[in-house]
N, C-alpha and C positions, 0 to 999 in steps of 0.2 A: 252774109246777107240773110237777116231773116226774110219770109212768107209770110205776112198775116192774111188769114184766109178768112172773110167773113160775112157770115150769113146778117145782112140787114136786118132782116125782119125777126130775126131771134128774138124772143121775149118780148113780143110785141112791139120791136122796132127798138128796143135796149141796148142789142149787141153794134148799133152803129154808132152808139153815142159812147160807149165802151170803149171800142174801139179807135176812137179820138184818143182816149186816157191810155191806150196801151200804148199809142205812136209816142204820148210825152213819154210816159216812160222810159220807154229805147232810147228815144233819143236823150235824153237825161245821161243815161251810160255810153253814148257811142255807139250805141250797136246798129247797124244800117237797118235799111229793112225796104218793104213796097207792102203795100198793099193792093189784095184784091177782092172782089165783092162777086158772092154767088149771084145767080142771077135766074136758074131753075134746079128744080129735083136734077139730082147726083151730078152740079157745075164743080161741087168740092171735091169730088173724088178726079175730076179730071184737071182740076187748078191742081192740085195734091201729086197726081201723076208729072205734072209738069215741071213742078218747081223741084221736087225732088230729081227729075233728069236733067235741069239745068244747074244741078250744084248747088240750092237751097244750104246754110248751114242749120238752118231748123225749120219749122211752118209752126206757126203760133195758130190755132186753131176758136176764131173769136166766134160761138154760137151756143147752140144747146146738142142735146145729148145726138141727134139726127143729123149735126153740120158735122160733128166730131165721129162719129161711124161712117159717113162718107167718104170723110179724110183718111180714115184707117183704112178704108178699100182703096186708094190710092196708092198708100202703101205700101201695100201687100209683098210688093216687088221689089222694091228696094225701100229699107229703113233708113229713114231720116228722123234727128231727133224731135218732138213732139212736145209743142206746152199748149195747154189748156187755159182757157179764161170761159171761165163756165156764163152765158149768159142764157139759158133755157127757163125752161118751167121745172121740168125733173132736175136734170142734173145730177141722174143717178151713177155717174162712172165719177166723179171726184169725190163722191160721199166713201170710195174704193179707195181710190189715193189718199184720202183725209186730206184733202187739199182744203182752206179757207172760202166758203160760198162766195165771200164776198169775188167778184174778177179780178179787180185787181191786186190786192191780198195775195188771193192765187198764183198769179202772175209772177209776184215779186217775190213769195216764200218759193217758186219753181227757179227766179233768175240765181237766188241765194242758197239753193239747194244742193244736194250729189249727185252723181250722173248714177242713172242705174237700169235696168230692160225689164220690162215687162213682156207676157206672152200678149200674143192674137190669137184669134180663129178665124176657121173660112168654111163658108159654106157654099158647095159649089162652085169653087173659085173664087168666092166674092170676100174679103175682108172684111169683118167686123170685130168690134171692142168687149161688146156686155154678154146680151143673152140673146138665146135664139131657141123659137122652140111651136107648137102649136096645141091647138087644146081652147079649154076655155076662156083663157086670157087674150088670147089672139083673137076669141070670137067678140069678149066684151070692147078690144081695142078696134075692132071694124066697126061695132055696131056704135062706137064713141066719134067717129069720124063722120057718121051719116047723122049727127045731131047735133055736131058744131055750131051750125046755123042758128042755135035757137039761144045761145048763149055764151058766158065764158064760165068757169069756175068749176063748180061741182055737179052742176044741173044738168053736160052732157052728159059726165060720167054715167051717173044715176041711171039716166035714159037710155043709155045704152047699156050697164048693166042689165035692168030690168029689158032692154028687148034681144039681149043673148038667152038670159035665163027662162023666156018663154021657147025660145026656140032652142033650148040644150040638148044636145044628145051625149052620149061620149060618143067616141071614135076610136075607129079598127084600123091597127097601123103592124107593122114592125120594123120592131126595132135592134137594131145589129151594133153590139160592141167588140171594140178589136179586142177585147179580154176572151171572147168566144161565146160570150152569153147572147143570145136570140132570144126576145120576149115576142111574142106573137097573142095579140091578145085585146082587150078593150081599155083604151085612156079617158084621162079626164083633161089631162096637163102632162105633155112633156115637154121639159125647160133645159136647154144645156147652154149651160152658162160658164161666163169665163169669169167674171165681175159679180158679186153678192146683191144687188140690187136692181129692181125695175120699176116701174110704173109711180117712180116720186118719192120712193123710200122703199118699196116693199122689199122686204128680205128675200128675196126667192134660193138663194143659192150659200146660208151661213157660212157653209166652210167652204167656199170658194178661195182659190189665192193666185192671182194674177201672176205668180211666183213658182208655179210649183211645176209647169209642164203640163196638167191637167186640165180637160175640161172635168165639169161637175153634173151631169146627169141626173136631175130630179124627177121622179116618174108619181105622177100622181094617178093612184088607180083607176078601172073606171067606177062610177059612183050614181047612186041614186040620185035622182034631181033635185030632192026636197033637204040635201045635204050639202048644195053646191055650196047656197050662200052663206055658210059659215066657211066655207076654202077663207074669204080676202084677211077676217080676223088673223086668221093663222099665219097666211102670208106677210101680214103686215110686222107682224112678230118673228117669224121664223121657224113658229112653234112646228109646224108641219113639218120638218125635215128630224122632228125627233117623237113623231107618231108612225111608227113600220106598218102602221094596220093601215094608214092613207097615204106611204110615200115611201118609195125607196130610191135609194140615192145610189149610184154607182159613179165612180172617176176612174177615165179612159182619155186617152188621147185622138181617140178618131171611134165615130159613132154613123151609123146610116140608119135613118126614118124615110120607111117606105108607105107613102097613103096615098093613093090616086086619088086626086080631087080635093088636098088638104089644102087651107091658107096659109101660110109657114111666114111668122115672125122673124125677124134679126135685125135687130137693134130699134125697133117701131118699123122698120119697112116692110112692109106685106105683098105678099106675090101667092101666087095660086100655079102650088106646083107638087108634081106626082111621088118625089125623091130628096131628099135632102144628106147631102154626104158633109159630115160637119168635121173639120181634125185641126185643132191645134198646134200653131207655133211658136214654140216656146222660146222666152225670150227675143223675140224678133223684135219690137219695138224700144227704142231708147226714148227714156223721159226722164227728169228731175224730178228726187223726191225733196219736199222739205225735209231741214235735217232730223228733226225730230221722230218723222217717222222712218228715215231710213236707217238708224240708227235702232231702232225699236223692231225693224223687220231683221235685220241684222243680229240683234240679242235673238228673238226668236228662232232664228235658222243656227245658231250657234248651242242653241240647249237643245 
């Protein structure tokens, strides 16, 4: 039996009409299924919890990047295998898989796939997929949330750029890797990511690999204010993780950022907290790759 687990209102009310196409689907091949529909913040992570302790044989995951990191705190506990029908705005964790944007595409290059595991992470116990981290992207993403209201598209973004950037500081944290190294010091950005991308494309984390056991620790220094607004260019490209004068990168399996009073990222969910203990488990999660790229991640880990 599959799970389809899905957030209605995804992409402006997309993923239920999606959703309809996924049940043909299955049903096309046989494969049983139910469905269920969230119904508030973090219903996914406990429909998730459920089906997997009733013997789910998968949970199909119908939403955007936020219905799919609730899912994977569900998780956490027991792995169950995991398919994607990307229906968000970003939809930055399948741009990782190279999955098809299209859902269903998606879907059906996942049903025609090989079985293979990816890592997670946790922060604080909590399960997530992508990236987790605080700094100035987490300020420009709260101050995008209080400007909702005035429209859709690019015009919060902007707005809420522009009222982090008036109010920018860096911020005094440390931060503790199990390799031994303690930075203690002033940020701008620190992003520890498990998946290469956030915020709709941006590159945050190049050599990230959902493969390797690692999380990827991007430290962006802290920085004069009149320098912020060239960070997004770089991020949008990657270029930043190959400038040592604005970023250094370390990879570690478990990492603690300590800041009293910080608002702390993972996966778009924000919380206001003193501590963050983040460590990767590797290989925990089973999903379908299309063949092509599983086959391509396979040549690579063979050379």
């Amino acid at each position: 039996m599959f799970a389809i687990i899905v957030n209605p209102t995804a992409g402006g009310g997309r993923a239920a009409a999606v959703c309809k196409r996924v049940c043909e689907l299955l049903a096309s091949r046989a494969i049983p299924y139910r469905v269920e529909e969230t119904v508030s913040p973090e219903h996914a992570t406990v429909l998730a919890r459920s089906a997997a302790a009733s013997g789910a044989d998968a949970i199909v995951a119908v939403g955007g990047d936020g219905t799919l990191s609730e899912i994977a705190a569900g998780l956490s506990a027991k792995a169950v295998p995991l398919y994607i029908v990307p229906c968000g705005t970003g939809n930055d964790f399948v741009r990782v898989l190279k999955l098809p944007s299209d859902p269903i595409e998606a879907l059906t290059a996942q049903l025609d796939g090989t079985e293979s595991r990816i890592d997670m992470a946790m922060v604080n116990g909590k399960g997530f997929l992508n990236v987790a981290g605080s700094g100035f992207d987490v300020d420009v993403l709260r101050e995008v949330i209080r400007y909702k209201h005035v429209g859709k598209g690019l015009l919060p973004y902007l707005l809420g750029l522009l009222s982090a950037l008036k109010k920018f500081h860096s911020f005094r944290a440390e931060l503790t890797l199990d390799t031994g190294e303690v930075l203690n010091e002033a940020f701008t950005i620190i992003s520890i990511a498990n998946g290469k991308f956030f915020g709709g494309g941006m590159k945050v984390a190049p050599l990230a690999d959902l493969q390797d056991g690692l999380l990827d620790v991007m430290i962006i220094r802290g920085l004069p204010k009149f320098t912020v607004p060239f960070l997004l260019p770089l991020f949008i490209t990657g270029l930043h993780a190959k400038l040592p004068f604005i970023c250094r990168i370390r990879k570690c399996r478990q990492v603690k950022l300590v800041c009293p009073g910080m608002t702390f990222n993972a996966d778009g969910e924000l919380s206001d907290i003193d501590e963050a203990d983040i460590r990767i488990l590797p290989g925990h999660l089973p999903v379908r790759l299309p063949r092509a790229v599983a086959k391509s991640v396979n040549a690579e880990k063979a050379a």
